[in-house]
VOKOL-841860 format. One line per field, with one value per atom (N, C-alpha, C, O): residue number from 1; residue in one letter; chain; atom name; x, y, z. Coordinates in pm, 1 decimal, padded with zeros to 6 digits. Atoms other than C-alpha are relative to their C-alpha. Example, Ala and Ser with C-alpha at 12.3 -4.5 7.8 and 13.67 -1.06 7.14 Angstrom:
<sites>
pos = (1  1  1  1  2  2  2  2)
code = (A  A  A  A  S  S  S  S)
unit = (A  A  A  A  A  A  A  A)
site = (N  CA  C  O  N  CA  C  O)
px = (00089.0  01230.0  00090.0  00193.6  -00082.0  01367.0  -00077.0  -00026.1)
py = (-00119.0  -00450.0  00120.0  00118.1  -00119.0  -00106.0  00109.0  00219.8)
pz = (00000.0  00780.0  00000.0  00066.5  -00006.0  00714.0  00073.0  00089.9)
</sites>
This chain:
<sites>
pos = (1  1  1  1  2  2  2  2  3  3  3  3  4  4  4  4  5  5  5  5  6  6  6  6  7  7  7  7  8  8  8  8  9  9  9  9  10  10  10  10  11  11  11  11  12  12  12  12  13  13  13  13  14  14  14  14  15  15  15  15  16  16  16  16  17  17  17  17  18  18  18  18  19  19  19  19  20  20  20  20  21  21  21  21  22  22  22  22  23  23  23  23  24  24  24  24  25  25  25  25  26  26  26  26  27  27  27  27  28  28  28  28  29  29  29  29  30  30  30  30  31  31  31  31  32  32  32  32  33  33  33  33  34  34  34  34  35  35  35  35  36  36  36  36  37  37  37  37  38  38  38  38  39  39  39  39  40  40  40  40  41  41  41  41  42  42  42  42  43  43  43  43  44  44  44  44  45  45  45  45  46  46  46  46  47  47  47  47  48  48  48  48  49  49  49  49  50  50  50  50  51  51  51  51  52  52  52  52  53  53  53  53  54  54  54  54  55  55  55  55  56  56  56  56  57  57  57  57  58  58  58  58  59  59  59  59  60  60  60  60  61  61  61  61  62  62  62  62  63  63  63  63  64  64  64  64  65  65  65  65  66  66  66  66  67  67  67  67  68  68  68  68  69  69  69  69  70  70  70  70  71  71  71  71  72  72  72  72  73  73  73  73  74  74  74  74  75  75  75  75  76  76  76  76  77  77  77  77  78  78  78  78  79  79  79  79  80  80  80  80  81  81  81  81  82  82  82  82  83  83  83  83  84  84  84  84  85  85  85  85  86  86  86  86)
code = (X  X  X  X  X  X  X  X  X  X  X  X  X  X  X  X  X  X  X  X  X  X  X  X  X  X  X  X  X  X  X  X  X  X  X  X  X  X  X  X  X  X  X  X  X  X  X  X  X  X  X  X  X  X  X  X  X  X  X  X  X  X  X  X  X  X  X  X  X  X  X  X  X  X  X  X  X  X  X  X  X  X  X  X  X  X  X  X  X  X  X  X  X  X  X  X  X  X  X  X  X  X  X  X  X  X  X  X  X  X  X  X  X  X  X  X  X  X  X  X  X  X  X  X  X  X  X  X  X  X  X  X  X  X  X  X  X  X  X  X  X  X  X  X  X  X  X  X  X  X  X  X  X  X  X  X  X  X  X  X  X  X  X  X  X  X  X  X  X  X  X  X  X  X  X  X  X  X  X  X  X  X  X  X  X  X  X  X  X  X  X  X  X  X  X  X  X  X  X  X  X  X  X  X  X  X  X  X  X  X  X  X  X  X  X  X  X  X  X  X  X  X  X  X  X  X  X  X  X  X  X  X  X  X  X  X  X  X  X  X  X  X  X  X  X  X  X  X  X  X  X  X  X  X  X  X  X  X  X  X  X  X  X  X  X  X  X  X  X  X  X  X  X  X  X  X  X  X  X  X  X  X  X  X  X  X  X  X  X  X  X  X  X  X  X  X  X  X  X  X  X  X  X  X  X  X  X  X  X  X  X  X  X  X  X  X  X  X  X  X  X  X  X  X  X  X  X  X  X  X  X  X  X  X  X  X  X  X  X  X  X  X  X  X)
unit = (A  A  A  A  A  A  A  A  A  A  A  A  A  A  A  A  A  A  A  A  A  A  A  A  A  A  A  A  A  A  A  A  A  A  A  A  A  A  A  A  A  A  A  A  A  A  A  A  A  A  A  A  A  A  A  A  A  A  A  A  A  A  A  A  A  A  A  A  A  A  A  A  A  A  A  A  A  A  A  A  A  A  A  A  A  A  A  A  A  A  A  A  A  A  A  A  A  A  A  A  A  A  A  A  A  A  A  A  A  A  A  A  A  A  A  A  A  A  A  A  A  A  A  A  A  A  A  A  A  A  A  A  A  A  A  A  A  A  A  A  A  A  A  A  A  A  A  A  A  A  A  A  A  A  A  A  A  A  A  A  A  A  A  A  A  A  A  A  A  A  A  A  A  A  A  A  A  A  A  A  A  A  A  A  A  A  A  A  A  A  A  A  A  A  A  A  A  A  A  A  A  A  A  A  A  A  A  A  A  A  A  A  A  A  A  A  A  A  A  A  A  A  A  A  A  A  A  A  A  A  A  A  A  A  A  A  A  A  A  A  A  A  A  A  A  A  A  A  A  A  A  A  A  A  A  A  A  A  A  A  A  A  A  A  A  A  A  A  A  A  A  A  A  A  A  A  A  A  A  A  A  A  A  A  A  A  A  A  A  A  A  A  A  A  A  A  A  A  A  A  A  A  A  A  A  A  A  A  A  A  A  A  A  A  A  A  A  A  A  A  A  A  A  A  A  A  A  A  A  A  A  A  A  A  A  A  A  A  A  A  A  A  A  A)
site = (N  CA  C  O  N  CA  C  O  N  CA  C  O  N  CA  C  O  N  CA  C  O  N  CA  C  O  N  CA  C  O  N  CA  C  O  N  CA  C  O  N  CA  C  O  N  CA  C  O  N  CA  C  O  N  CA  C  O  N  CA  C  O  N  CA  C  O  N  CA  C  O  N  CA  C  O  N  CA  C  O  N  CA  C  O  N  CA  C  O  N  CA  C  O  N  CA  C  O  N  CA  C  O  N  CA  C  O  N  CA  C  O  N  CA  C  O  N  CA  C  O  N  CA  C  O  N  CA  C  O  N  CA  C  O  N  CA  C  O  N  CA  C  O  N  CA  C  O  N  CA  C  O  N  CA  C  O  N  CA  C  O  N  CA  C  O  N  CA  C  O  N  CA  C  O  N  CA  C  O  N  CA  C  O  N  CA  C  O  N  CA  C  O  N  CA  C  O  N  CA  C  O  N  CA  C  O  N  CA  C  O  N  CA  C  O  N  CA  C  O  N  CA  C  O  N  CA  C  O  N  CA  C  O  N  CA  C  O  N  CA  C  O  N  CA  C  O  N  CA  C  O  N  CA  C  O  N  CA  C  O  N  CA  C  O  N  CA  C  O  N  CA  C  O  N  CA  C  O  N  CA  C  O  N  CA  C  O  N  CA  C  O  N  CA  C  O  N  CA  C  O  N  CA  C  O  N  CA  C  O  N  CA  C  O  N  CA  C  O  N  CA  C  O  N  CA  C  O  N  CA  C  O  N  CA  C  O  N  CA  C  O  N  CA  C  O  N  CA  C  O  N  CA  C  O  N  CA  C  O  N  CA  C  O  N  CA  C  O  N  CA  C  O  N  CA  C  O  N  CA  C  O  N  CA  C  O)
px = (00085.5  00000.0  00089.7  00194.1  -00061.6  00124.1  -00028.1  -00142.7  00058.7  00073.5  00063.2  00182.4  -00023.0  00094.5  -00084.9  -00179.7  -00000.7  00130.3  -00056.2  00015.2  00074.7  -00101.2  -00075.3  -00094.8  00108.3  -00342.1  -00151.7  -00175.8  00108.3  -00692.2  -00054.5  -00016.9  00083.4  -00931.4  -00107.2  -00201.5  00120.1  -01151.1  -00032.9  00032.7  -00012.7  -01317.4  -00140.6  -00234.6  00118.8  -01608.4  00079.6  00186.2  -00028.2  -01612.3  00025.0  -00053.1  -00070.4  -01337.6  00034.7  00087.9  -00023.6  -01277.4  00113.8  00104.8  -00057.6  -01008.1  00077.6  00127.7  -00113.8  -00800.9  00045.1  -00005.8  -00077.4  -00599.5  00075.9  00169.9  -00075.9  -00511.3  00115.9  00107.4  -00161.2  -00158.4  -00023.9  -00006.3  00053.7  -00283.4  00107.3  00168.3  -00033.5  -00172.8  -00090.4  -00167.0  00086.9  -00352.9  00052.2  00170.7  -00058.2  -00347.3  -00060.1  -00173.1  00033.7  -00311.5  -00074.5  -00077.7  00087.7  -00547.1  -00094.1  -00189.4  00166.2  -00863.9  00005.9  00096.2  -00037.8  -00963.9  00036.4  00023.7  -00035.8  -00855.9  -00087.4  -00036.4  00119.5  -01209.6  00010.7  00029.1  -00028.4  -01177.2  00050.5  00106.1  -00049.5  -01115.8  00182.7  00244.2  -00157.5  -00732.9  00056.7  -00021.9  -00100.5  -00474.3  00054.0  00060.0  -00086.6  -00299.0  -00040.1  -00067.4  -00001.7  -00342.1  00139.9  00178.7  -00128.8  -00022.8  00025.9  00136.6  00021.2  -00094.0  -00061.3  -00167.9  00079.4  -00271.4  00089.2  00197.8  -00052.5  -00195.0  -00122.8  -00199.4  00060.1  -00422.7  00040.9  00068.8  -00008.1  -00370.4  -00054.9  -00023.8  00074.4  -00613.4  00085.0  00133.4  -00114.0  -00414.4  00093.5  00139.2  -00096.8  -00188.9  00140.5  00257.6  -00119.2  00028.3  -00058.0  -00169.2  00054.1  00063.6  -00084.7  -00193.7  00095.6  -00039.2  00036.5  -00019.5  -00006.5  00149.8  00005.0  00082.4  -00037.0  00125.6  -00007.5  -00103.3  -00005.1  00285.6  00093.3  00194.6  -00068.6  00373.1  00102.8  00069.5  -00129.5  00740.3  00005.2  00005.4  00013.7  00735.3  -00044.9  00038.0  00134.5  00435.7  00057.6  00102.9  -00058.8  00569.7  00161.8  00193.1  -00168.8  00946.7  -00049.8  00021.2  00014.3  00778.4  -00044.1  -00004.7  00098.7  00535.2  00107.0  00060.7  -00105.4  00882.9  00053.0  00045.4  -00064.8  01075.4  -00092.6  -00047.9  00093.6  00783.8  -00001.4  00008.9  -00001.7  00774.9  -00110.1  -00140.4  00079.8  00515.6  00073.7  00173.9  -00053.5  00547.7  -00039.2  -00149.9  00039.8  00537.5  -00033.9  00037.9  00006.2  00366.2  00050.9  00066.4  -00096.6  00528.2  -00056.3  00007.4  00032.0  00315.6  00043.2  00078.8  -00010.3  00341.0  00154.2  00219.8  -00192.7  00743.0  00017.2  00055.0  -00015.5  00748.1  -00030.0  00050.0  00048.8  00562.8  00094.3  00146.3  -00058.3  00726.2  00234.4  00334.5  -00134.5  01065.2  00022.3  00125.6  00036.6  00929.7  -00017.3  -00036.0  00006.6  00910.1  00116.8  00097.6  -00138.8  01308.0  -00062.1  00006.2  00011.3  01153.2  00086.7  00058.8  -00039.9  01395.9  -00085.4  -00178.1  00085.4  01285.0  00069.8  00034.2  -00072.9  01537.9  -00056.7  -00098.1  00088.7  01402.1  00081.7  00034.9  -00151.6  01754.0  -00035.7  -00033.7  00060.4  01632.9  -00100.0  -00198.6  00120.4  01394.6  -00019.6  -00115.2)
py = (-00117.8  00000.0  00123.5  00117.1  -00069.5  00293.4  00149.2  00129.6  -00069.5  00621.2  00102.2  00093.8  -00171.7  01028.7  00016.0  -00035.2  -00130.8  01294.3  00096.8  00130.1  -00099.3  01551.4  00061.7  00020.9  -00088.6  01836.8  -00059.2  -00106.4  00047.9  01738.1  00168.7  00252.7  -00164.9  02054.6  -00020.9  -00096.4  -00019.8  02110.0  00175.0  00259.4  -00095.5  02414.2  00083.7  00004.4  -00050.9  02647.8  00063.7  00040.7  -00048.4  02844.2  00182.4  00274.1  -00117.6  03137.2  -00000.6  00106.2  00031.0  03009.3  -00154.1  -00231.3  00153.6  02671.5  -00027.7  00056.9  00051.3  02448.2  -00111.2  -00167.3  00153.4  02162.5  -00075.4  -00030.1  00092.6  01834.7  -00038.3  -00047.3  00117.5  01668.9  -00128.1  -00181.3  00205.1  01294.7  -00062.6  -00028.3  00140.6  00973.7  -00066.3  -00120.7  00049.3  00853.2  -00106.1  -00133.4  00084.5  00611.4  00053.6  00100.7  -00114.6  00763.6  -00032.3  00021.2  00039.2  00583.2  00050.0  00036.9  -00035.7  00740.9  00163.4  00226.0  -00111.1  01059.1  00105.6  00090.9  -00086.3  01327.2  00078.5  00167.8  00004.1  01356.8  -00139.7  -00135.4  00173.7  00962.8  -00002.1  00081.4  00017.9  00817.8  00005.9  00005.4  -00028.8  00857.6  -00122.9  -00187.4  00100.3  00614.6  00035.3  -00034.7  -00012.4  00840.9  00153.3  00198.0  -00169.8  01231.3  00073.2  00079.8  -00010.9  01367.0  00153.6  00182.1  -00117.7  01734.7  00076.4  00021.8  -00068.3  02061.4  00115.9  00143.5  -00150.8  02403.8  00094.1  00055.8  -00075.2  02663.9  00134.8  00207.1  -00117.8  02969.0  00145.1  00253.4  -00157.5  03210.1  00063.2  00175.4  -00076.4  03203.0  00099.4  00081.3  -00056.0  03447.5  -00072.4  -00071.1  00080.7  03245.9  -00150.3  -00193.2  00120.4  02900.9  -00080.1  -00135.4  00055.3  02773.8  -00108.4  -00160.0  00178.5  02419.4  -00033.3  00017.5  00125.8  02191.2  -00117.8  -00152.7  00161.1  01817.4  -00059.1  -00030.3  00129.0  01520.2  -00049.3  -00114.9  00057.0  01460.3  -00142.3  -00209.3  00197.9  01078.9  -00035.2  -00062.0  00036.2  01009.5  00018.4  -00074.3  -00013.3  01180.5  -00053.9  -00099.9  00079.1  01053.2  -00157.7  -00225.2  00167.2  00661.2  -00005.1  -00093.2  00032.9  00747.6  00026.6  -00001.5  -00062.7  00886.9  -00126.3  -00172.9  00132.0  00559.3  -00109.5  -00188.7  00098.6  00350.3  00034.3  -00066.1  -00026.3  00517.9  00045.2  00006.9  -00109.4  00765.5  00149.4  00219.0  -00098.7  01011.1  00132.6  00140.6  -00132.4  01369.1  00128.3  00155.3  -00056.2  01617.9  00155.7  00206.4  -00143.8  01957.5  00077.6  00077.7  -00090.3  02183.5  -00024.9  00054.0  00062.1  01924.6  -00002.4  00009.4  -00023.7  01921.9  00148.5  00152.3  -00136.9  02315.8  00029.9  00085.5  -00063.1  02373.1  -00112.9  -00069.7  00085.8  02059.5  00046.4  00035.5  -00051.8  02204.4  00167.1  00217.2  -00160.2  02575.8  -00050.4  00026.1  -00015.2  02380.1  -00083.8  -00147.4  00058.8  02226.9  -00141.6  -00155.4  00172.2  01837.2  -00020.7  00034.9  00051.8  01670.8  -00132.7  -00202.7  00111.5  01421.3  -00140.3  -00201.0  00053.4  01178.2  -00161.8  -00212.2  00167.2  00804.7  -00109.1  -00184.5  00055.4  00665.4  00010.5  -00084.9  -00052.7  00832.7  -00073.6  -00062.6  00052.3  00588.4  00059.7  00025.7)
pz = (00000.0  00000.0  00000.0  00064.9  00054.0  -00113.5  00098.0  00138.6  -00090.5  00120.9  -00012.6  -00042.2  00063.4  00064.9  00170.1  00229.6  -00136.5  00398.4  -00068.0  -00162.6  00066.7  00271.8  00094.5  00209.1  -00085.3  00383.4  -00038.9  -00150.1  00023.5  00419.1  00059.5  00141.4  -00015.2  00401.3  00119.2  00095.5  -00081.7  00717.8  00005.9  -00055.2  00000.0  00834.7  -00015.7  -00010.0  00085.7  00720.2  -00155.8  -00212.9  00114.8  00425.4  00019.0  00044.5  -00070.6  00482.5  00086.4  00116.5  -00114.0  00779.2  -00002.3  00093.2  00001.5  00664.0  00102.6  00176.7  -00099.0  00875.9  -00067.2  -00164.3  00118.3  00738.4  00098.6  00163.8  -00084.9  00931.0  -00142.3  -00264.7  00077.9  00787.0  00047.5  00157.1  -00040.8  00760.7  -00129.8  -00231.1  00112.2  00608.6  -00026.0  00053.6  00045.2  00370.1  -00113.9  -00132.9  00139.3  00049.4  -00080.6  -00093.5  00119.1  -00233.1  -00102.3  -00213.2  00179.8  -00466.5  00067.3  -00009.5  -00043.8  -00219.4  -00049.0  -00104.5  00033.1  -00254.1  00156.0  00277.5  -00156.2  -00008.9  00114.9  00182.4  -00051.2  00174.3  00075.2  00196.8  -00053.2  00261.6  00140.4  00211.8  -00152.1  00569.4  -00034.9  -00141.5  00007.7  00662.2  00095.6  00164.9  -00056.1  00813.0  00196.6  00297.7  -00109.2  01078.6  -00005.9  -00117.3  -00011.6  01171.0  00081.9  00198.5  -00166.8  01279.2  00011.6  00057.2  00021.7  01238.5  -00001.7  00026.6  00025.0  01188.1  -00048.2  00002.9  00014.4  01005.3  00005.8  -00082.6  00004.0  01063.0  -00008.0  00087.6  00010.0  00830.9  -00003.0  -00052.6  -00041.9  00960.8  00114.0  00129.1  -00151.9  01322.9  -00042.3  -00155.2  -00002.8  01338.8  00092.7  00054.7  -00063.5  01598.3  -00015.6  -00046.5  -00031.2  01655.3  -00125.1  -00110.5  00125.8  01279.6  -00052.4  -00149.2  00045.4  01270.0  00131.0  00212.1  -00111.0  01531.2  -00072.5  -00141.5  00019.7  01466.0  00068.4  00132.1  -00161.8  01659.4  -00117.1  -00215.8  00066.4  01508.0  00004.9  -00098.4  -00035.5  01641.8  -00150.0  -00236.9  00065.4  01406.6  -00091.3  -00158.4  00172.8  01108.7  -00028.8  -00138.6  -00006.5  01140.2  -00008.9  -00083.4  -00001.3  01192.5  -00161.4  -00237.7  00114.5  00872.7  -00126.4  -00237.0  00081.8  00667.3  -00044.4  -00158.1  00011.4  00750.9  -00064.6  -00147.6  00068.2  00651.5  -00135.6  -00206.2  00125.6  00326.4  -00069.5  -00182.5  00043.2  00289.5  -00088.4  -00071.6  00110.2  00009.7  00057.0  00110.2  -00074.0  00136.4  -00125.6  -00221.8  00139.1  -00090.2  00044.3  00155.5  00041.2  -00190.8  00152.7  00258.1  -00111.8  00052.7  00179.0  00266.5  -00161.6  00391.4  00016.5  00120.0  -00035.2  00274.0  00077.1  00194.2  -00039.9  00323.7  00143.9  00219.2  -00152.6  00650.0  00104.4  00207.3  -00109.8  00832.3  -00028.4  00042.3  -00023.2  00689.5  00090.4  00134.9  -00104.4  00885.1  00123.2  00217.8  -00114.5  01142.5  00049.8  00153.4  -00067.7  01188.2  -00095.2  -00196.6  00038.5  01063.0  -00136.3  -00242.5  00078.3  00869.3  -00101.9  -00061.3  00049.7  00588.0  -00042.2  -00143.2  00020.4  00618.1  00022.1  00126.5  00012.6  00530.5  00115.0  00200.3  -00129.0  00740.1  00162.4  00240.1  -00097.2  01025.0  00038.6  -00034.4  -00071.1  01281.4  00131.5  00201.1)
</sites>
């Protein structure tokens, strides 16, 4: 099974929040999810990633594909993406 770290859209409308889940990438990105190891919320002004490093460092080594946007914010926040790394 094949598995993508991505943003999943919650939220109202104008109002978004976005969990960072693991999912498989043949569902669509509404679908149930695997693992939640995150949140960005860019309305906050402070405090707009929280993630549990553990979680995403286990889901790296396992061999989840990380997409462009979840690379950026988890590199704003120090997380390396090193597959070597358990």
């Amino acid at each position: 099974m094949s598995t993508t770290m991505r943003l999943k859209r919650m939220g109202t409308k104008k109002r978004p929040y976005y969990r960072i889940v693991v999912q498989d990438n043949r569902i669509a990105t509404s679908s149930k999810t695997i693992d939640e190891v995150g949140t960005y919320r860019p309305v906050e002004a402070e405090n707009q990633v929280t993630v549990d490093e553990a979680k995403v460092k286990e889901w790296i080594v396992k061999g989840a594909v990380v997409t462009p946007t979840v690379k950026s914010l988890l590199n704003g926040k120090g997380i390396t993406l090193d597959r070597t790394q358990g």
